[in-house]
C-alpha positions in Angstrom: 6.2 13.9 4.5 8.0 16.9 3.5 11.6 18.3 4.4 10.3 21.1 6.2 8.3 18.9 8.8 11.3 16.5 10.1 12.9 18.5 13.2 16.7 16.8 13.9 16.9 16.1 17.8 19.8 14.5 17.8 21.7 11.2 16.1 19.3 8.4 16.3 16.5 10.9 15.3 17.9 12.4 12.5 18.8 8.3 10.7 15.2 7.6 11.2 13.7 10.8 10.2 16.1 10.5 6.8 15.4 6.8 6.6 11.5 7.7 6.8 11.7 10.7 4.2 13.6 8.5 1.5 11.7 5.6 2.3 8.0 7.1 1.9 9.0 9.3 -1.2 9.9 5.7 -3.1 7.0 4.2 -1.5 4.6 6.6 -2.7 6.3 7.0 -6.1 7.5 10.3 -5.6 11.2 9.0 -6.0 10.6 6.9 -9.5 11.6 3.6 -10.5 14.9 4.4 -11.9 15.5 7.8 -10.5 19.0 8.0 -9.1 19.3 9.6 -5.5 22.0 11.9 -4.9 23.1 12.5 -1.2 24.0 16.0 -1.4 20.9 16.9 -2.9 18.9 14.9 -0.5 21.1 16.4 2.2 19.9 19.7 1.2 16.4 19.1 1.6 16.5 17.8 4.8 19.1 20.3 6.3 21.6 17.6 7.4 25.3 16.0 6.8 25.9 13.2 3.9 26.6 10.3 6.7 22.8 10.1 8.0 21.7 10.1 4.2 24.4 7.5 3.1 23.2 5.1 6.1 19.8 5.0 4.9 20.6 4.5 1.6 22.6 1.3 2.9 19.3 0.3 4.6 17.0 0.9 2.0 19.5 -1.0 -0.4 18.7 -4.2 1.9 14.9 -3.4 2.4 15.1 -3.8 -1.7 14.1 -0.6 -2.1 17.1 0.8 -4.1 20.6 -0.8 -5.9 23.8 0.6 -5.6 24.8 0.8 -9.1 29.1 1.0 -9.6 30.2 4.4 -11.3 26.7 5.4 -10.8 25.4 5.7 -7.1 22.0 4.8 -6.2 18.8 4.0 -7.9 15.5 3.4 -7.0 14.8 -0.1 -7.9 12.5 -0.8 -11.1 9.3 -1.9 -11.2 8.9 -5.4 -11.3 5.9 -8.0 -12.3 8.0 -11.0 -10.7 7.9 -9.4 -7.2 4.7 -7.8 -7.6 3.8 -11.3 -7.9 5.6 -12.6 -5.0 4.2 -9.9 -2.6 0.4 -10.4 -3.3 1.5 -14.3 -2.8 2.7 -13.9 0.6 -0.2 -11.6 1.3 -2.6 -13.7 0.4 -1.2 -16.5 3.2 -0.3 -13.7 5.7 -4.5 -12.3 5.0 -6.0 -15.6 5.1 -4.1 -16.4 8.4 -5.0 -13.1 10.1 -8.5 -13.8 8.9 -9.3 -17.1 10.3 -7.5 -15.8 13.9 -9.8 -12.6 13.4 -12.7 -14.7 13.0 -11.9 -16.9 15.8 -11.1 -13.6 18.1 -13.3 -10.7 17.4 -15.7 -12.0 14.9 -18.1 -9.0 15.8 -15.9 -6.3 16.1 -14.4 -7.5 12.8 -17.7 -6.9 11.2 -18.3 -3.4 12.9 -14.7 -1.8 11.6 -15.3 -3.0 8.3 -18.6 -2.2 7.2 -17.5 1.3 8.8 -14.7 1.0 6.5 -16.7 0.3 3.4 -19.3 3.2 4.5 -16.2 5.5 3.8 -15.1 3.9 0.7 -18.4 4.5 -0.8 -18.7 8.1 -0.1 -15.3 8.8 -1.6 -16.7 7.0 -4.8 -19.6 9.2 -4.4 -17.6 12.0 -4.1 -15.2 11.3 -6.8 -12.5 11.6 -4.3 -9.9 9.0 -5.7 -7.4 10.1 -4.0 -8.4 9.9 -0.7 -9.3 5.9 -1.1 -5.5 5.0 -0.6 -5.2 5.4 3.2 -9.2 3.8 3.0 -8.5 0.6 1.0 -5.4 0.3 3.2 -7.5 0.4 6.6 -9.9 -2.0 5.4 -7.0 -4.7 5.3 -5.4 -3.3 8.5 -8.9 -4.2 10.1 -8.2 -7.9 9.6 -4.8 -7.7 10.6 -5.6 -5.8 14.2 -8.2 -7.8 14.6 -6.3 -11.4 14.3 -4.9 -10.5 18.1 -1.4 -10.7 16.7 1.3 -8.2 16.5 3.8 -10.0 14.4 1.1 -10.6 11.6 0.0 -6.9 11.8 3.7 -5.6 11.7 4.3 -8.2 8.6 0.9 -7.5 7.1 1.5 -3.1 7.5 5.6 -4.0 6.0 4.2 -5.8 2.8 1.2 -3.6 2.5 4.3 -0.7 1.7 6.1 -2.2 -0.4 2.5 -2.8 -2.5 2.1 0.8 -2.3 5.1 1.3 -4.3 3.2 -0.4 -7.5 -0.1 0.5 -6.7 0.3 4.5 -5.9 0.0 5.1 -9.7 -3.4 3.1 -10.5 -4.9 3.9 -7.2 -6.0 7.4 -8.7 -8.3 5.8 -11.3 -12.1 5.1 -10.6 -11.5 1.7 -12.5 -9.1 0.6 -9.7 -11.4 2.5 -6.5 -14.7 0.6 -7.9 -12.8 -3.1 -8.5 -11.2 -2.5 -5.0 -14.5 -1.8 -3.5 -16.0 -4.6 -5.3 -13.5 -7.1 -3.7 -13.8 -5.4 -0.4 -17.6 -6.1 -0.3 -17.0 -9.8 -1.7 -14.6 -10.4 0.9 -16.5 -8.7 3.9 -19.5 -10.8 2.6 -17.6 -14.2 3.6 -16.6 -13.1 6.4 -20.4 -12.4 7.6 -21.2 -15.9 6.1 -18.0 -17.1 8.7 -16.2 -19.3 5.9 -13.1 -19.0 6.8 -12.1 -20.6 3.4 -14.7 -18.5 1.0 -12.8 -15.7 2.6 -9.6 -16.8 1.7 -10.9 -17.1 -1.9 -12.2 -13.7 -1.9 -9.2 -12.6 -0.7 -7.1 -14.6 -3.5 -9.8 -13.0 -6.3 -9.2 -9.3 -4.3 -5.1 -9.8 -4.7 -4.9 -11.4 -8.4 -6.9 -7.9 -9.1 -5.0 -5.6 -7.6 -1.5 -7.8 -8.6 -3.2 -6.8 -12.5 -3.5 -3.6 -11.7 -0.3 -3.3 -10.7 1.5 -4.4 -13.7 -1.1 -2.4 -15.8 -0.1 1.0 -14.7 3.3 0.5 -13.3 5.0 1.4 -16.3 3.3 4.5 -16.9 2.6 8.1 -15.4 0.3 8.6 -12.5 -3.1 9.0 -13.9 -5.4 11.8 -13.1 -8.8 11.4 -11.2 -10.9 10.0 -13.9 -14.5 11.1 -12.9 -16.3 9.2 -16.0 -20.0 8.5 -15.1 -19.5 4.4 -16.8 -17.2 3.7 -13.4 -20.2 4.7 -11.1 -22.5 2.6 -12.8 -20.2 -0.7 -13.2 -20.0 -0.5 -9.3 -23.7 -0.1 -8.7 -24.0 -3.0 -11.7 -22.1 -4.7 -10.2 -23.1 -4.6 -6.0 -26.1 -4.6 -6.7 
């Protein structure tokens, strides 16, 4: 989202459309860890007052998003290993719960949107396009979520699935992280086909601990540029095959 798309209506519109904007630029690493947010900047972008700007800044402070630092303002919140860890934890019951629901509900149609899902994946590998496999990888565990019948999971599963994105947006443009991703996926899809409710959970564990790695790895650094190195395609078909 950019500041030229949001259009102010009115009061209610303009917090969430501020709220949004901040929220998806630190969520998508745009705003960096440690990057202080100034409201008058901000309010510049946008084409709006300070008081809609300062109330989101209040609510991403609760979401964890960002610290109010005295003498200093805001700041987006470093990255961190401890809750890295303690997101991929609670994913992993949240996935495993939505899974067994899933394959109690629509086993079939479970099947169908994910081997769709993995289809895509593959021809982005194919492709090289990296950078497309973020809203992919996110829609393969969005699948499992819609699928479990329950819209409390999905709306818990979609909020912590954000918050991953925040750690994950800078290792998501490497081939390395697309193929291990893809790897999981098939692992995990490959349970669920077999119906074992706790294989998939397993997988699902293996899948997180990965991406919880990954994480960590590059969260200290600078996003990485699409690394097109032919080794990456062959460790995934060594790998699937």
């Amino acid at each position: 989202m950019t500041a030229k798309n949001l259009i102010i209506a009115d009061d209610i519109t303009i917090r969430k459309k501020v709220f949004s904007y901040v929220r998806d630029r630190i969520l998508s690493g745009e705003i960096a860890p440690g990057e202080r947010l100034v409201e008058t900047k901000i309010a510049s972008e946008i084409g709006t007052s300070r008081t809609p700007i300062r109330e989101a800044f209040h609510t991403l402070e609760r979401e964890g998003l960002i610290d109010s630092i005295p003498r200093v303002g805001y700041v987006v919140r470093p990255i961190s290993e401890e809750e890295v860890a303690e997101i991929c934890a609670i994913r992993l019951v949240i996935e495993a719960l939505a899974v067994r629901w899933a394959l109690q509900k629509a086993y079939k149609k479970l099947i169908k949107e994910l081997k769709k899902n993995m289809n895509r994946a593959e021809q982005l590998l194919e492709k090289k396009q990296y950078s497309d496999f973020v809203e992919v990888d996110a829609a393969f565990h969005e699948v499992i979520a819609r699928c479990s019948g329950s819209d409390r999971l999905l709306e818990l599963a979609q909020t912590l699935r954000r918050h991953m994105l925040r750690y994950r947006a800078k290792s998501i443009f490497s081939a390395d992280t697309v193929v291990k991703a893809i790897v999981g996926h098939k692992a995990i899809l490959a349970a669920i086909e077999d119906g074992n409710a706790d294989a998939v959970e397993q997988a699902i564990k293996v899948h997180l601990d990965e991406s919880k790695e990954s994480c960590i790895r590059y969260g200290s650094s600078e996003r990485i540029e699409d690394d097109s190195s032919l080794p990456q395609a062959e460790l995934y078909r060594t790998t699937t095959t």
